[in-house]
C-alpha positions as CSV (number, residue, x, y, z in Angstrom):
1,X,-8.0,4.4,3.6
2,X,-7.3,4.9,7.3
3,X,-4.4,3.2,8.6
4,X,-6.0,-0.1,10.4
5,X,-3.9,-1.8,13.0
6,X,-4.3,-5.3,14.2
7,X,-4.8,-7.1,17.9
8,X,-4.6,-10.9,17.9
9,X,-5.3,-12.4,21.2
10,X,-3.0,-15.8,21.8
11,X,-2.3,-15.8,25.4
12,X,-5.0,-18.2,26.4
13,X,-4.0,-21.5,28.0
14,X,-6.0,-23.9,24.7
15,X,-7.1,-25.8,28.4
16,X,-9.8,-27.4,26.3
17,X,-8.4,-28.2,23.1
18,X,-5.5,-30.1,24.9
19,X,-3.2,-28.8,22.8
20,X,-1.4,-25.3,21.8
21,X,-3.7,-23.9,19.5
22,X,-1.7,-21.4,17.4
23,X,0.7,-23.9,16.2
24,X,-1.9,-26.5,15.1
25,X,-1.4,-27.0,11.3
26,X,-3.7,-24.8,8.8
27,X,-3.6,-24.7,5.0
28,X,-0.2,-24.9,4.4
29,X,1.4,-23.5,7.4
30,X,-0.3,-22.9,11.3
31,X,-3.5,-21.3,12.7
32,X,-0.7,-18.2,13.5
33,X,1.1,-17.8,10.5
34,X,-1.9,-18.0,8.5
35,X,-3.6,-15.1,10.1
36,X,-0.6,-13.1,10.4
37,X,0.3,-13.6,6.8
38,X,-3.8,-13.2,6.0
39,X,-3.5,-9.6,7.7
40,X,0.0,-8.3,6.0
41,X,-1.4,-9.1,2.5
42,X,-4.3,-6.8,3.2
43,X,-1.6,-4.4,4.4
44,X,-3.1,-4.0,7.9
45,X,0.0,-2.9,9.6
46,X,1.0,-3.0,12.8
47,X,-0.3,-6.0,13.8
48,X,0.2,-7.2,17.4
49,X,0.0,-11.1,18.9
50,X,-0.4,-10.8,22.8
51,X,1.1,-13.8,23.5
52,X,0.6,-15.9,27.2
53,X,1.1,-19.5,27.6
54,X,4.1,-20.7,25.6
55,X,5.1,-17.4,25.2
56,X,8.2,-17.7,23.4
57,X,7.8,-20.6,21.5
58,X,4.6,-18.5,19.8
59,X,7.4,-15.9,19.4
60,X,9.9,-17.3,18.0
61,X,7.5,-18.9,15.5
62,X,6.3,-16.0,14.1
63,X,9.3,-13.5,14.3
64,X,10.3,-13.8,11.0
65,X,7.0,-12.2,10.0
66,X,8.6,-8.6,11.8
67,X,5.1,-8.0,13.7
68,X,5.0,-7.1,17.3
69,X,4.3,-9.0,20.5
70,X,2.6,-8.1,23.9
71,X,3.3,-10.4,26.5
72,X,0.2,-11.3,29.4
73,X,2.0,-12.8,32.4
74,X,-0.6,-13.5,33.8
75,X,-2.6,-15.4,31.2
76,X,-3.9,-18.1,33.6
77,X,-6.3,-15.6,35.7
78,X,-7.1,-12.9,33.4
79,X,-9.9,-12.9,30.1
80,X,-9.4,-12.4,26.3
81,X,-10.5,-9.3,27.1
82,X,-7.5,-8.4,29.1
83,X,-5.0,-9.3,26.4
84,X,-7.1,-6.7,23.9
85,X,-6.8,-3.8,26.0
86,X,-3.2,-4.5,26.1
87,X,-2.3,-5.4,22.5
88,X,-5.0,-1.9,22.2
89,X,-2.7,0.3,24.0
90,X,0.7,-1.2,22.6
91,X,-0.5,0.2,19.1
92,X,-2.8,2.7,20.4
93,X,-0.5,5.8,18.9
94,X,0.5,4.2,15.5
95,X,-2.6,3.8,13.7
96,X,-6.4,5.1,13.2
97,X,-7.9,1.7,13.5
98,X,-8.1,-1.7,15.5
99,X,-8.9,-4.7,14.3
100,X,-9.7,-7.2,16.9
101,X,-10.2,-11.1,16.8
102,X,-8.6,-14.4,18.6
103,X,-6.3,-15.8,17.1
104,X,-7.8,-19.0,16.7
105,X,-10.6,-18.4,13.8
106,X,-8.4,-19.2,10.6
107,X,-10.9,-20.0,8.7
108,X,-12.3,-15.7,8.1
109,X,-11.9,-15.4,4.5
110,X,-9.6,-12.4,3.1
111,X,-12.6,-11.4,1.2
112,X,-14.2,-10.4,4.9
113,X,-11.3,-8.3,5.7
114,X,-11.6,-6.3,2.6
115,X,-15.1,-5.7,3.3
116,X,-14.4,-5.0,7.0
117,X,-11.8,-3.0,5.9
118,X,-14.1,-0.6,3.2
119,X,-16.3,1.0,6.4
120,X,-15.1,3.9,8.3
121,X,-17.5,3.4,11.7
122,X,-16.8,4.0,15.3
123,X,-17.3,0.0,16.0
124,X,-17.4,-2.4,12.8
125,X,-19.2,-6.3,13.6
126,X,-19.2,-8.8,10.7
127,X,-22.2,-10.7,11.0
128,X,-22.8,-13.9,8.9
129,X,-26.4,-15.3,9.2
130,X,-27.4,-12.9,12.0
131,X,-24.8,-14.4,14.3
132,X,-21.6,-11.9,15.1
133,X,-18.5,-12.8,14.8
134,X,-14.6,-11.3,14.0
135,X,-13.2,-9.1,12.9
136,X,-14.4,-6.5,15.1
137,X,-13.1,-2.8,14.1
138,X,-12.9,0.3,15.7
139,X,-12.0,4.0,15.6
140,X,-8.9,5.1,17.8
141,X,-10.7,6.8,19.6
142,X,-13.2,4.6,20.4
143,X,-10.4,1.6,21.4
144,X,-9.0,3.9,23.6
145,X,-12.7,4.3,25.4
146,X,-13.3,1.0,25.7
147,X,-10.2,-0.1,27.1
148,X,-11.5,2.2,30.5
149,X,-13.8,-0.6,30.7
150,X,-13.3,-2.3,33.5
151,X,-17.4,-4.0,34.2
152,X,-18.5,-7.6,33.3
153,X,-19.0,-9.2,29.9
154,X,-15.4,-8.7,28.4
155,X,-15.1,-7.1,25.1
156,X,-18.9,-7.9,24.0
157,X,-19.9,-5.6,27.6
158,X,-17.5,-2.5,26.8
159,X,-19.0,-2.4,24.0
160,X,-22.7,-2.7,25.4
161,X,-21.6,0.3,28.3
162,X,-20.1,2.5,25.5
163,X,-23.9,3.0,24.3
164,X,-22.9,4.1,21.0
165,X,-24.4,2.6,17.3
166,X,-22.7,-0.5,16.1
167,X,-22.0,-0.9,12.4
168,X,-23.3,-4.5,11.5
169,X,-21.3,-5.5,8.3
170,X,-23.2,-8.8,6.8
171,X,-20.9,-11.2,5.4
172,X,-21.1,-14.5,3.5
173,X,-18.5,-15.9,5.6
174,X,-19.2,-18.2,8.5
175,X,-15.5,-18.3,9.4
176,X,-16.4,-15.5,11.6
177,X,-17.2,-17.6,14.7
178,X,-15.8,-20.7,13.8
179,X,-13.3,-20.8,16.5
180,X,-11.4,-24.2,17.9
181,X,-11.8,-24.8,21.6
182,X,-11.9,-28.4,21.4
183,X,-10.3,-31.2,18.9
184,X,-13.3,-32.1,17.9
185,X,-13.8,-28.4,16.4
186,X,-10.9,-28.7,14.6
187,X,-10.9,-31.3,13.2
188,X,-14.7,-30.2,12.0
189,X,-13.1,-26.9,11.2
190,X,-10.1,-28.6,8.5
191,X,-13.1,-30.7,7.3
192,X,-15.6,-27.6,6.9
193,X,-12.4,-25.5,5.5
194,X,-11.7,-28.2,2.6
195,X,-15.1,-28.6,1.6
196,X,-15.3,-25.1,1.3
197,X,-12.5,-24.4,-1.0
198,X,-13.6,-27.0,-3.1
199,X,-16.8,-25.4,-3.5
200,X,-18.7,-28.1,-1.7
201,X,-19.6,-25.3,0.6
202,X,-21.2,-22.1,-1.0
203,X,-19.8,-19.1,0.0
């Protein structure tokens, strides 16, 4: 299996949620330390936080894990898009993939990384009802094109202007684009995430 890096984009200012959204409690641990730890059991190595707003109290939080960080200074006018070019290019050299996601959707199952992990595609999307969501993979190669991208639309538009097939990867996992913006979809998101794991929730 190619060696599959990771981007996890944490630099934005959680404006709506009111509160820092890495550190919010998930499981047994944070929203940070539960992805971080999500990705080194699948052995997705090297994984990269581009870190913003509270910058070093994000960092100090997760240094024990050994993984490396990208600073945005200038969190509070750039997009998410921004911080994955730069996390991109930090790890460009040391591996054939990129994963990509936010850092705040918890909730993706390992199960979906697996599968996300099994297809070799220029540009991987997990898709879960028809609705797209993260991970989103790509070759080296192809990171390194889209990160020229400097039009409209973010992420979801250099991928558009690259004009090249997307891999759709359907999963039973609608953790994909359960983000939390606001406290309202967090607290939904603990209540979802507990019904789930007690099989309340079908997966």
């Amino acid at each position: 299996m190619k060696k599959t890096g990771a981007v996890l984009a944490a630099a934005g200012l959680s404006s709506r949620m009111g509160d820092f959204k890495p550190m919010l409690p998930f499981g047994d641990s944070t929203i940070a330390l539960h992805m971080v730890n999500m990705l080194k059991r699948m052995s997705v190595e090297p994984i990269v936080v581009v870190t913003g707003y509270r910058a070093e109290e994000l960092e100090r939080h997760l240094t024990h894990t050994g993984i490396r960080f990208v600073r945005n200074d200038r969190f509070g006018e750039t997009q998410m898009f921004d911080s994955v070019k730069m996390g991109v290019r930090a790890i460009l050299s040391d591996c054939e993939r990129i994963m990509v996601m936010p850092l705040d959707t918890p909730a993706i199952l390992p199960e979906t990384i697996r599968q996300v992990l099994t297809i070799d595609a220029g540009i991987v999307r997990t898709m879960c009802g028809g609705e797209p969501g993260h991970p989103i993979m790509f070759w080296r190669e192809t990171a390194e094109q889209l990160c020229s991208y400097t039009g409209d639309g973010g992420l979801r538009g250099a991928i558009e202007a690259y004009g090249a097939g997307v891999t759709d990867l359907e999963v039973k996992d609608e953790g994909i684009y359960r983000d939390v913006d606001t406290k309202e979809e967090y607290k939904k998101l603990i209540e979802w995430s507990y019904r789930r794991e007690m099989g309340a929730i079908p997966v």
